[in-house]
ZAVO-318709 format. One line per field, with one value per residue (C-alpha): residue number from 1; chain; x, y, z. Coordinates in nm, 2 decimals, m for minus. Example, Ala and Ser with C-alpha at 12.3 -4.5 7.8 and 13.67 -1.06 7.14 Angstrom:
BEGIN
tike (1, 2)
guse (A, A)
xx (1.23, 1.37)
yy (m0.45, m0.11)
zz (0.78, 0.71)
***
This chain:
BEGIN
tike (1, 2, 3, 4, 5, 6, 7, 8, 9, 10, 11, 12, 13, 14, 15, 16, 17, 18, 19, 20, 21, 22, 23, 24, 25, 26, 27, 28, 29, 30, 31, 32, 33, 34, 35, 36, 37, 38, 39, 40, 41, 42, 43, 44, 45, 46, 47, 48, 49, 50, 51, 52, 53, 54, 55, 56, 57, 58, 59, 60, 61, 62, 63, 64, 65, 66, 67, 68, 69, 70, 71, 72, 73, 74, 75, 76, 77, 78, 79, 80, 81, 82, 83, 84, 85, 86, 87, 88, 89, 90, 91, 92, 93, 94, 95, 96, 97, 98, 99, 100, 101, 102, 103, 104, 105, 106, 107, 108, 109, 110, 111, 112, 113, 114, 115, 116, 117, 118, 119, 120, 121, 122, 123, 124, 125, 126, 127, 128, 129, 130, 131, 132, 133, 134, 135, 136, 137, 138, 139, 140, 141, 142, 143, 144, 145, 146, 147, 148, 149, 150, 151, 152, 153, 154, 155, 156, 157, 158, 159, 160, 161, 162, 163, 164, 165, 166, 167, 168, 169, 170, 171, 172, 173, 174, 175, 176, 177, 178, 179, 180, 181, 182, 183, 184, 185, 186, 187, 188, 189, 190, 191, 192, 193, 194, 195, 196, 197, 198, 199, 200, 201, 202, 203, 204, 205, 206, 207, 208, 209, 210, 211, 212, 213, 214, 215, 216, 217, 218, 219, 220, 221, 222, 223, 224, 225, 226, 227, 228, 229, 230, 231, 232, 233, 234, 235, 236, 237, 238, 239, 240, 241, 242, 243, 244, 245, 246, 247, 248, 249, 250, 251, 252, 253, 254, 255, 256, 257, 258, 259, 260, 261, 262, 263, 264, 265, 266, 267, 268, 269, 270, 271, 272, 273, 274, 275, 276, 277, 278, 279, 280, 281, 282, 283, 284, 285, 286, 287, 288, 289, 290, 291, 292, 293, 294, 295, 296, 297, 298, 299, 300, 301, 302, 303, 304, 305, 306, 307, 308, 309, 310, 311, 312, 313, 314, 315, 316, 317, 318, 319, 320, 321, 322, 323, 324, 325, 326, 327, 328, 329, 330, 331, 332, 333, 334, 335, 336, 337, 338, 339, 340, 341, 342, 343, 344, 345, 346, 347, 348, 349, 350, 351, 352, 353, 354, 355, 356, 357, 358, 359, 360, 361, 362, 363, 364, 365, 366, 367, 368, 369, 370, 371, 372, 373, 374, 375, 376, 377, 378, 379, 380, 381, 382, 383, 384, 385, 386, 387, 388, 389, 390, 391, 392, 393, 394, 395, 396, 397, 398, 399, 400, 401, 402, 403, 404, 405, 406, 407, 408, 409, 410, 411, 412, 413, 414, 415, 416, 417, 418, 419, 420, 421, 422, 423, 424, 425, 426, 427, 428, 429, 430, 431, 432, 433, 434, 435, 436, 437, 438, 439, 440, 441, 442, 443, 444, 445, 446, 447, 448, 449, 450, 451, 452, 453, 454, 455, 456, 457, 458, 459, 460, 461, 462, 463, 464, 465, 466, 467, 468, 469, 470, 471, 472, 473, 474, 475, 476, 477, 478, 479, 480, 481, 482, 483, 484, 485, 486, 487, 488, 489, 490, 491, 492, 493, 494, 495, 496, 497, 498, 499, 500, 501, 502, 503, 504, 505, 506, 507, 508, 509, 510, 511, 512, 513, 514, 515)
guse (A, A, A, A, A, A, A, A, A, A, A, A, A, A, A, A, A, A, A, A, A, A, A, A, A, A, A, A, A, A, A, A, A, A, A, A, A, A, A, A, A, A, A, A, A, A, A, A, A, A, A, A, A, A, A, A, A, A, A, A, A, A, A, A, A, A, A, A, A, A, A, A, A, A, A, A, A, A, A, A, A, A, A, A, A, A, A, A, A, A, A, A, A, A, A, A, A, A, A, A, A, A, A, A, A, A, A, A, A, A, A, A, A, A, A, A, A, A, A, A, A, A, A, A, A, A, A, A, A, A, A, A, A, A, A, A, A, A, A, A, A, A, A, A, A, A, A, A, A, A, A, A, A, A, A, A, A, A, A, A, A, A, A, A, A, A, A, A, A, A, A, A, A, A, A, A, A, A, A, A, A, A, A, A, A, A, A, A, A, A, A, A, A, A, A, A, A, A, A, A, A, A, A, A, A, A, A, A, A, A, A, A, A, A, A, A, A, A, A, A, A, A, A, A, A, A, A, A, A, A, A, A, A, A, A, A, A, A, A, A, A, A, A, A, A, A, A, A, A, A, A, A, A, A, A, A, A, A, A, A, A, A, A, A, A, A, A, A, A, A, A, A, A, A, A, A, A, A, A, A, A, A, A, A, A, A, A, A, A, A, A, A, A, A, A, A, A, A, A, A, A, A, A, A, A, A, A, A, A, A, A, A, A, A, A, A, A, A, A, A, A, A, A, A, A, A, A, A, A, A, A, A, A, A, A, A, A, A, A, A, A, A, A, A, A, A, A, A, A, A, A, A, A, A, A, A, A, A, A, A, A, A, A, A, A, A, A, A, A, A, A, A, A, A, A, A, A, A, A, A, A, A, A, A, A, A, A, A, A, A, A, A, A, A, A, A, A, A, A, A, A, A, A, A, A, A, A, A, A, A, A, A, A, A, A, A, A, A, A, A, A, A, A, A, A, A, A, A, A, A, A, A, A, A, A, A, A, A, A, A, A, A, A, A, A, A, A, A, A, A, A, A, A, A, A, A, A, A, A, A, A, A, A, A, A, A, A, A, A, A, A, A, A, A, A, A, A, A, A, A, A, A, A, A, A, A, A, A, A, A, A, A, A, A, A, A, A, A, A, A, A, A, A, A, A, A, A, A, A, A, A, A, A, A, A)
xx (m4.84, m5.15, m5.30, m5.13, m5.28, m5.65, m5.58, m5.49, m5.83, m6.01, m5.84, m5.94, m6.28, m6.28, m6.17, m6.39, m6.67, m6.65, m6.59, m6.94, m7.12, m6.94, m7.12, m7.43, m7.45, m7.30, m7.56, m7.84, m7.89, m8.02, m8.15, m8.58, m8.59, m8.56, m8.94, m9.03, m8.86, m9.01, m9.35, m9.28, m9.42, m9.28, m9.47, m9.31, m9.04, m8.68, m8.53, m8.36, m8.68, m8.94, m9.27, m9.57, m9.86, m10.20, m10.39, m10.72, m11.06, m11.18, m11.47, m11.78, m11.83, m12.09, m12.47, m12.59, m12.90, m12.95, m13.25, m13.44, m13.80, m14.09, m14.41, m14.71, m14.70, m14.84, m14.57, m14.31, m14.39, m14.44, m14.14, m14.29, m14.02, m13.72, m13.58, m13.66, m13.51, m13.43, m13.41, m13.26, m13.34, m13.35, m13.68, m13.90, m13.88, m13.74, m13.76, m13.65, m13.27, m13.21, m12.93, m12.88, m13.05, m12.98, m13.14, m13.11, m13.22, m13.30, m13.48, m13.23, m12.95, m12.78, m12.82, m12.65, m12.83, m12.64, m12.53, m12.68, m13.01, m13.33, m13.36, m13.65, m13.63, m13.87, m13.83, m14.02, m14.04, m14.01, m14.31, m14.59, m14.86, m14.68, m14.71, m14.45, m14.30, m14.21, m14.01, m13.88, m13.52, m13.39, m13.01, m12.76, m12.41, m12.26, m12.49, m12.82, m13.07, m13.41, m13.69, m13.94, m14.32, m14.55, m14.88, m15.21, m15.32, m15.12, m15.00, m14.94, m14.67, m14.81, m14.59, m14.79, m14.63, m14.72, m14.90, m14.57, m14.50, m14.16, m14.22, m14.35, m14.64, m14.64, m14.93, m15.17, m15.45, m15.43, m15.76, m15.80, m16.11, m16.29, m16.55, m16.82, m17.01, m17.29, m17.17, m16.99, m16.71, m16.61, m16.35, m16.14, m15.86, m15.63, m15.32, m15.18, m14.78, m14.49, m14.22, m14.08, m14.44, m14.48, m14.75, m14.83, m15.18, m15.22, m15.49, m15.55, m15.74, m15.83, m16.04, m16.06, m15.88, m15.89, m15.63, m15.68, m15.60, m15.85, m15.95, m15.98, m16.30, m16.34, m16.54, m16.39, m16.09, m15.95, m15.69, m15.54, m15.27, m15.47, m15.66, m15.50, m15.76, m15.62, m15.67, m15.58, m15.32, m15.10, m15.14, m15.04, m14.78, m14.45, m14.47, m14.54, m14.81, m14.76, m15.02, m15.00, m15.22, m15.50, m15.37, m15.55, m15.84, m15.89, m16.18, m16.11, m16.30, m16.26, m16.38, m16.32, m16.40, m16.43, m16.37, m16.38, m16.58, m16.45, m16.69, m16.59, m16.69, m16.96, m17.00, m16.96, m16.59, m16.50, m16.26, m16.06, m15.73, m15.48, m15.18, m14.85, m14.68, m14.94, m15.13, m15.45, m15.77, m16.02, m16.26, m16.44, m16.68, m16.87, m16.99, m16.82, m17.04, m16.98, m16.90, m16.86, m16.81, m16.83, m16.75, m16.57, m16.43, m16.24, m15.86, m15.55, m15.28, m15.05, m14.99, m15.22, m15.25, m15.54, m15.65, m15.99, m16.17, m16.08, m15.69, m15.58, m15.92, m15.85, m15.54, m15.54, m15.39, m15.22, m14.80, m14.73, m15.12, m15.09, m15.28, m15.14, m15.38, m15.16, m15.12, m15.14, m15.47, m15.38, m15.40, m15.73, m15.71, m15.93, m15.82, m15.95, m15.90, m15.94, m15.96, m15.98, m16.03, m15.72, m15.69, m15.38, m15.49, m15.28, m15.44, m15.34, m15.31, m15.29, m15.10, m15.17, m15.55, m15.62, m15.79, m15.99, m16.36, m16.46, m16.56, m16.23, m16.11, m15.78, m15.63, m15.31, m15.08, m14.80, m14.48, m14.37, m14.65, m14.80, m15.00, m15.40, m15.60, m15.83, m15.63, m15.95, m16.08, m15.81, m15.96, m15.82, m16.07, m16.36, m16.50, m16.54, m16.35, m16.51, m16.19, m15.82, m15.75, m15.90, m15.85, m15.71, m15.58, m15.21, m15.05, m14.69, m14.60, m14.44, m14.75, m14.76, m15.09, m15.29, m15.59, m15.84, m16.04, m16.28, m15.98, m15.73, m15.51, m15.28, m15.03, m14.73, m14.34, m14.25, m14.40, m14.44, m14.53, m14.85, m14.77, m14.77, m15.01, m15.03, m14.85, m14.84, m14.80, m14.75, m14.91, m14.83, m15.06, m15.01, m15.12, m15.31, m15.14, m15.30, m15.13, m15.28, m15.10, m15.26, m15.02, m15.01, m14.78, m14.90, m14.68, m14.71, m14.81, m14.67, m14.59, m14.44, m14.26, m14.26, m13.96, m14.04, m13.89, m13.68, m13.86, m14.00, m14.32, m14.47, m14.80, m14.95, m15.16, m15.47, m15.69, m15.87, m16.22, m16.35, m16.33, m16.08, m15.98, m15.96, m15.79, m15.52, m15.45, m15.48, m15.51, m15.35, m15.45, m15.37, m15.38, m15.13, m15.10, m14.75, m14.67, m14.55, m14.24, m14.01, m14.15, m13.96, m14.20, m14.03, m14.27, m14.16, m14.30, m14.28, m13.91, m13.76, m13.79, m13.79, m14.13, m14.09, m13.99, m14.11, m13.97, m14.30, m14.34, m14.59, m14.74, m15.12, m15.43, m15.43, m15.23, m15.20, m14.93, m14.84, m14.52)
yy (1.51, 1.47, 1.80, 1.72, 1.34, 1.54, 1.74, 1.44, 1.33, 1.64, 1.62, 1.23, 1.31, 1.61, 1.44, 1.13, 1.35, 1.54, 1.19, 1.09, 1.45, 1.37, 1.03, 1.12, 1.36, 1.19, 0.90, 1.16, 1.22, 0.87, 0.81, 0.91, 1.11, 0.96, 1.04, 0.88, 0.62, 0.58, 0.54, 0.22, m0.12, m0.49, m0.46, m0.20, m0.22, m0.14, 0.19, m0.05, m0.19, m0.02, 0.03, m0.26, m0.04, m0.23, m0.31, m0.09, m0.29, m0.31, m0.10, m0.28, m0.22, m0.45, m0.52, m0.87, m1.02, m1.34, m1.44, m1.67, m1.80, m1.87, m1.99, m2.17, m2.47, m2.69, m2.57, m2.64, m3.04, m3.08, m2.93, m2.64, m2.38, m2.57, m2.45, m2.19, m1.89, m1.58, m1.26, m0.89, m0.61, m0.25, 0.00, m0.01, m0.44, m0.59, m0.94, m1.03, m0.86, m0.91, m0.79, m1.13, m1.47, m1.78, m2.10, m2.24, m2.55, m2.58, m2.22, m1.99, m1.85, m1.53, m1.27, m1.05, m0.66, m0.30, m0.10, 0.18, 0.20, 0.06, m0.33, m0.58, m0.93, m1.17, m1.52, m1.81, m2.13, m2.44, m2.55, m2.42, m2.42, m2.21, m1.82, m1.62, m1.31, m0.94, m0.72, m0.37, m0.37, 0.02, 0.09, m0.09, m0.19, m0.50, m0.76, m0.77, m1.07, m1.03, m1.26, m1.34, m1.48, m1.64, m1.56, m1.75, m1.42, m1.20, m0.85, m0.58, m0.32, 0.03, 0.34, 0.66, 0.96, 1.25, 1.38, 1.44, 1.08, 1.17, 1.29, 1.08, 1.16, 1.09, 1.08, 0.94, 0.73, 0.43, 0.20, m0.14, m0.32, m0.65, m0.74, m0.85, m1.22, m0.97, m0.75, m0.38, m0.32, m0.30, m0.14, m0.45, m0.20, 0.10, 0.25, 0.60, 0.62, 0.71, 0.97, 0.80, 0.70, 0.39, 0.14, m0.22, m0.33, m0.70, m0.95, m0.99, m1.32, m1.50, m1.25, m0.94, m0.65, m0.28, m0.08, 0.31, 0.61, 0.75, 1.06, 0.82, 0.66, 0.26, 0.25, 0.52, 0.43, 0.82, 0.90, 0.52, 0.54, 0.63, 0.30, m0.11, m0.40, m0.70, m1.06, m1.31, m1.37, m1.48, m1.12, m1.04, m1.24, m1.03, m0.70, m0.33, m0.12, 0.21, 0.47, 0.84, 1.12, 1.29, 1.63, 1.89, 2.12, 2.42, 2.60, 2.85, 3.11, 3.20, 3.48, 3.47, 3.79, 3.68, 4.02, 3.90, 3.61, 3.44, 3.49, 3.11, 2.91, 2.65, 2.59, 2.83, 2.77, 2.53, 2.62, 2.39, 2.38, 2.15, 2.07, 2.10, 1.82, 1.52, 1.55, 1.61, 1.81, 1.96, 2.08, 2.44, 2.55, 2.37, 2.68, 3.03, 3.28, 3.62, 3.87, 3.79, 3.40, 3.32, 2.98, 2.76, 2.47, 2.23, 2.21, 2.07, 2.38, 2.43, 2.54, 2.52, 2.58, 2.79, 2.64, 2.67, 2.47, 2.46, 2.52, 2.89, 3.05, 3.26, 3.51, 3.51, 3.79, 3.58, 3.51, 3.23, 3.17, 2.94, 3.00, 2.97, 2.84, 2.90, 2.62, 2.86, 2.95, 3.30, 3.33, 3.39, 3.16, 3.40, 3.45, 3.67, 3.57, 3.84, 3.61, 3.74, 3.64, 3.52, 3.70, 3.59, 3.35, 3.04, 2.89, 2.56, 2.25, 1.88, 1.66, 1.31, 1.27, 1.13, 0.82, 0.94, 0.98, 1.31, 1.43, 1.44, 1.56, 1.78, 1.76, 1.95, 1.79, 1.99, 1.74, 1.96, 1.85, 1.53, 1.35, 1.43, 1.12, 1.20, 1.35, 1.35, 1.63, 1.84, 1.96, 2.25, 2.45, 2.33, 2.01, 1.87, 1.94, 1.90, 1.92, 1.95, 2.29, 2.54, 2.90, 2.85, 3.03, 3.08, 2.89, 3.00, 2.72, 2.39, 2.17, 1.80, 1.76, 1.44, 1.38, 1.13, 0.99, 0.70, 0.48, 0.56, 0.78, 1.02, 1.25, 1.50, 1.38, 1.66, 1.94, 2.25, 2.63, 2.72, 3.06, 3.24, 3.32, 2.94, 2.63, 2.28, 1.99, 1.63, 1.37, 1.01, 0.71, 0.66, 0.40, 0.42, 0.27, 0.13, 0.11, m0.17, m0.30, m0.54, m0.53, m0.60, m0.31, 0.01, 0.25, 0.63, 0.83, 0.58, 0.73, 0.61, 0.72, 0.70, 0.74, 0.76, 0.92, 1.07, 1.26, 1.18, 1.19, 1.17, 1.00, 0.97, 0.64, 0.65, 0.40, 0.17, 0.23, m0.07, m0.19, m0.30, m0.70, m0.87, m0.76, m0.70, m0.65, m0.28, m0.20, 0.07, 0.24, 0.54, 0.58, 0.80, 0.81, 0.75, 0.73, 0.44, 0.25, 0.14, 0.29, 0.17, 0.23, 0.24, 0.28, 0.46, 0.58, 0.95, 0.90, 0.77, 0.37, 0.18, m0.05, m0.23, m0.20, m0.31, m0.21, m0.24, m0.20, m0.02, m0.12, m0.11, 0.14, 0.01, m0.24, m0.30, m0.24, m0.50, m0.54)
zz (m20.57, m20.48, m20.66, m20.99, m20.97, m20.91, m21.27, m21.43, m21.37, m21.42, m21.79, m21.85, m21.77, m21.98, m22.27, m22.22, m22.22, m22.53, m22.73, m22.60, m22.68, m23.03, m23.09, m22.98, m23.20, m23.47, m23.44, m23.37, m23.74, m23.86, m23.49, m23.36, m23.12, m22.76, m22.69, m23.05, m22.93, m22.59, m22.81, m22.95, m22.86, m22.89, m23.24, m23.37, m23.63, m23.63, m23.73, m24.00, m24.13, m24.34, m24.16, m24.29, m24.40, m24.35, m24.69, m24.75, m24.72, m25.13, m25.15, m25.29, m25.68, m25.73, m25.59, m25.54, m25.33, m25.17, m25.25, m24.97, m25.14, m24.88, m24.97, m24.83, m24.63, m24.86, m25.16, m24.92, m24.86, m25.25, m25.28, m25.56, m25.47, m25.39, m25.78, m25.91, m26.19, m26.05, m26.30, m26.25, m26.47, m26.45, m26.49, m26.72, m26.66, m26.98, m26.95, m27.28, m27.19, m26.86, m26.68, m26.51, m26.49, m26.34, m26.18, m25.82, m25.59, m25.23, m25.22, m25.18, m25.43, m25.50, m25.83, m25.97, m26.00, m26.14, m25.86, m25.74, m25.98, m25.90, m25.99, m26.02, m25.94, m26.08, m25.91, m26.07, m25.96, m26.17, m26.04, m26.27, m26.03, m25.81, m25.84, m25.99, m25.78, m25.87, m25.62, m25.62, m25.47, m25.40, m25.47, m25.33, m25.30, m25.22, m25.12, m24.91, m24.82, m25.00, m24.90, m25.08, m25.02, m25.27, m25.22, m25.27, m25.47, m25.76, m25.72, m25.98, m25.98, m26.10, m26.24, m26.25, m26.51, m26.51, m26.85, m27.02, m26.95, m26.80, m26.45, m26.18, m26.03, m25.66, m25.42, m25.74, m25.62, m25.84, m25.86, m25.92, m26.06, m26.15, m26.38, m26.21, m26.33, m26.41, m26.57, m26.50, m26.24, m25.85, m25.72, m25.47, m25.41, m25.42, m25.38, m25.35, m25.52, m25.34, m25.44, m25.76, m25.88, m25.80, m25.62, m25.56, m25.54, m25.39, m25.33, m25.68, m25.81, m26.13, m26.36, m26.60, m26.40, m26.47, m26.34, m26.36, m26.23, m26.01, m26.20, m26.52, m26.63, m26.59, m26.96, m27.14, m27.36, m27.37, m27.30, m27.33, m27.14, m26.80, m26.76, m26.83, m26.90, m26.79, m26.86, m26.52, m26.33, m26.60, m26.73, m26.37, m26.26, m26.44, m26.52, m26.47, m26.55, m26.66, m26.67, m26.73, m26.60, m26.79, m26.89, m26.76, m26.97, m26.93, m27.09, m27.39, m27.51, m27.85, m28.08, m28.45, m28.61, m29.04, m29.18, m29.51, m29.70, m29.98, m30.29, m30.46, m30.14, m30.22, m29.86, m29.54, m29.43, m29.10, m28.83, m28.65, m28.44, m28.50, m28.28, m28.43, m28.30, m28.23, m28.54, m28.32, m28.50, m28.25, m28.45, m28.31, m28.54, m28.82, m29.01, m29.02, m29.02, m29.18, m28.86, m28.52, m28.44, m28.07, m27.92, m27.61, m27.61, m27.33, m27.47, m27.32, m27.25, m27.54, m27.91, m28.15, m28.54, m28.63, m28.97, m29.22, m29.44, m29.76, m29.70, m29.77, m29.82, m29.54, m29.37, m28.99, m28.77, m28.53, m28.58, m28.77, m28.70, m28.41, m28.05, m27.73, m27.46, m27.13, m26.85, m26.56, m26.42, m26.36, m26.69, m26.93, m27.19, m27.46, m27.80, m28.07, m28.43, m28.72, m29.07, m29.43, m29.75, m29.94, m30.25, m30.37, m30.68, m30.86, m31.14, m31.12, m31.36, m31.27, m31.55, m31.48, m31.47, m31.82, m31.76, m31.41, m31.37, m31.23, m30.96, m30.78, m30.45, m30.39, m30.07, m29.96, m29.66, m29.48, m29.49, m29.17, m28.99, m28.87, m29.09, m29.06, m28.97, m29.28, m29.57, m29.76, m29.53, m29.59, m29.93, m30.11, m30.33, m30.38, m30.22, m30.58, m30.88, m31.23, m31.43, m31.39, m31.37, m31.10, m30.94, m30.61, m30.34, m30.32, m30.03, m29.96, m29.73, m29.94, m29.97, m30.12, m30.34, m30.29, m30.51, m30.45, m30.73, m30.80, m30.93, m30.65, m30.52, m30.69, m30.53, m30.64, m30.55, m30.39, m30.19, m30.35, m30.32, m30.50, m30.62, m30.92, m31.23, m31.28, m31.16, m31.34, m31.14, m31.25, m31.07, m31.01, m30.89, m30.50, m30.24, m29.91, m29.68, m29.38, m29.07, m28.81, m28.50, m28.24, m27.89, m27.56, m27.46, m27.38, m27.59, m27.46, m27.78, m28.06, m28.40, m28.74, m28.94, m29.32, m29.52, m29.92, m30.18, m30.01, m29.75, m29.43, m29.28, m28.93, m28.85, m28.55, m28.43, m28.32, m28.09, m28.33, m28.39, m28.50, m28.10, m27.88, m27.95, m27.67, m27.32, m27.27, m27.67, m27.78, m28.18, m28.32, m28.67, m28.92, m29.26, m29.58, m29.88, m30.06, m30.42, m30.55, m30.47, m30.18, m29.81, m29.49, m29.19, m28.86, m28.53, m28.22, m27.90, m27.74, m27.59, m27.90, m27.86, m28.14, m28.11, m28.46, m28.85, m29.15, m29.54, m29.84, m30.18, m30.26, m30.62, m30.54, m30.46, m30.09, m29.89, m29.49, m29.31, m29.00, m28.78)
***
């Protein structure tokens, strides 16, 4: 009995057993596993509840400072910079768009700058007598304190470019000068740029200030952009100087072999080089001499036009006749120039001239280029013509005629090739336009350009040289000739900004051009 009781409950135990395995199993699916399991804490969630996933921190998209003003004690008890105007813009400073402006009390408040770009913060207080601020803030994003400290004395914020005007130049000594109750100049202080170009020169009081680069000259205007004159601290107080380097010279030595003379010349021929994109005319000699010609002259590194006086007298040997005069020092910079006579004749008639007094002068300008700074010196032919029809040489290249005359200025519409047995050109009365601008910025290589007829031409400005008005106001001046009618003049500077704009009619023998 009791052996059959004892497999009973071998049986039951059995059977109990399997139905356990059998749930376990069957659970097992949708269950963790037990050492999951074990991992949990109080916090956890259920196996029935969906895990909470903790939000991400925003990352910052935006760059603000906090802007805390200090100042001396005595501007502090009158109260002088408890309000003031805070104002963010981006390099070059442009006050009149800023990227953000606003006013605050009890000297501090917060301002708004473009993320990660260079800003400057000009902070002014309401107070007039107190000193206006200018600070460099680096990139940034989100939002850092800046404090700033009025001083007894202005500073000036200086941006050194290299020649091109693009490139910073870093490690430039910059100088800083003041005019003297005597007369003539002291140097109170310098500064040597960091990597982006830049330097601050501080301790700055009431008076005319020079600011230079110190391989520039203190008196000499050229180049322009290498030297500021300013006029006080109010010239001080809000905004940055730029200044480029002096390009360097290099020394070329030039031999022009004239293989041929002309026979018509009335005087010897003159040889110049003229740069193809500035307009510039270095002159190198006055007076060709049949044979060998030898001469040096001190010349930036670049491209150069070899032209002669009159236009088209002579045939050079060199491509496209322009001179290169390398940059690199391993390099001579010698040239040799074979020239010879033209013979290639146009017999040429100007229709127009019936009620002008001779003598006359013909000129020829090349639309491509920029405009010469005396078209009258551009002569074609002989430096006087008698009568209205000469023997010239044949120019291939599309010229514009301009003929200047005792009654005014004449020119042809379009630019033409002077080729052939004989050409007839009709002439129509013209206009010299005089272009004068008076500014207190300091545009890197400004030019305008003239759009008349239907064509466009470039011309470069040019220091004034009837003196400088007064610091820190620089006068710009040039001179073309354009027939009569509608002529919209639009100035820029070397990168393309737009400086000003101004539309004329042109109905007289001479008008002035202003902004």
């Amino acid at each position: 009995m009791k052996g059959r009781h004892g497999l009973a409950a071998v049986a039951l135990l059995l059977v109990c057993g399997a139905v356990v395995l059998v749930v376990a199993l069957v659970n097992g699916r949708d269950s963790p596993a037990p050492v999951e399991s074990a991992l949990r804490t109080n916090n956890s969630p259920s196996p029935t509840q969906p895990a909470v996933v903790a939000p991400r921190q925003a990352v910052p998209t935006e760059a603000w400072v906090d802007v805390r003003v200090q100042g001396s004690p005595a501007w502090i008890r009158a109260g002088a910079i408890d309000t003031f105007s805070a104002t963010a813009t981006s390099p070059p400073p442009s006050w009149e768009s800023p990227f953000a402006t606003a006013t605050y009390a009890e000297g501090s408040g917060r301002v708004r700058l473009q993320p990660s770009t260079w800003s400057w913060v000009r902070v002014q207080p309401a107070e007039p007598s107190a000193p206006t601020a200018l600070v460099r803030v680096p990139p940034l994003v989100g939002t850092r304190e800046l404090h700033v400290v009025l001083q007894d004395t202005a500073s000036l914020h200086v941006l050194v470019l290299q020649a091109d005007g693009r490139a910073p130049a870093a490690g430039a000594e910059v100088v800083v000068e003041q005019r003297l109750p005597t007369g003539g100049f002291a140097a109170i202080g310098n500064a040597t740029t960091d990597a982006s170009g830049h330097a601050r020169l501080t301790g700055l009081s009431d008076g005319e200030i020079v600011v230079r680069t110190a391989i520039s000259s203190v008196t000499d205007p050229e180049p322009l952009s290498a030297r500021r004159v300013l006029q006080g601290r109010c010239a001080l107080a809000d905004q940055v100087v730029t200044l480029l380097l002096a390009p360097a010279r290099r020394r070329l030595e030039l031999e022009v072999e004239v293989a041929a003379f002309p026979h018509d010349l009335g005087l010897p021929p003159r040889l110049y080089l003229r740069d193809p994109h500035g307009g510039r005319v270095i002159p190198v000699l006055a007076a060709l001499q049949s044979g060998s010609n030898r001469v040096e002259v001190d010349i930036e590194p670049g491209d150069y036009l070899v032209d002669c006086l009159p236009i088209g007298s002579f045939q050079t040997n060199l491509a496209g006749g322009t001179l290169c005069v390398p940059a690199d020092p391993q390099h001579a910079a010698k040239a040799r120039v074979v020239l010879g006579d033209n013979r290639a004749r146009t017999r040429l008639v100007l229709a127009g001239l019936r009620t002008i007094d001779f003598p006359i002068r013909v000129c020829l300008r090349d639309p491509s280029l920029p405009v010469h700074p005396d078209e009258r010196l551009m002569f074609y032919g002989q430096l006087s013509w008698r009568g209205a029809t000469a023997d010239v040489p044949s120019v291939v290249t599309p010229m514009q005629i301009v003929v200047s005359t005792k009654q005014g200025w004449l020119t042809s519409r379009a630019a033409i090739r002077i080729a052939g047995t004989e050409l007839r050109v009709e002439l129509v009365p013209a206009c010299c336009a005089t272009i004068a601008w008076k500014t207190e910025d300091r545009p890197v290589r400004p030019v305008v350009v003239v759009r008349s007829e239907g064509s466009a031409l470039v011309v470069p400005l040019r220091l004034a040289a009837d003196g400088p008005p007064a610091p820190p106001v620089v006068g710009f001046k040039a001179e073309v000739v354009l027939p009569h009618g509608s002529a919209v003049f639009s100035c820029t500077d070397e990168s393309g900004r737009a400086l000003w704009h101004r539309e004329v009619n042109l109905t007289t023998a001479m008008v002035e051009v202003t902004p």
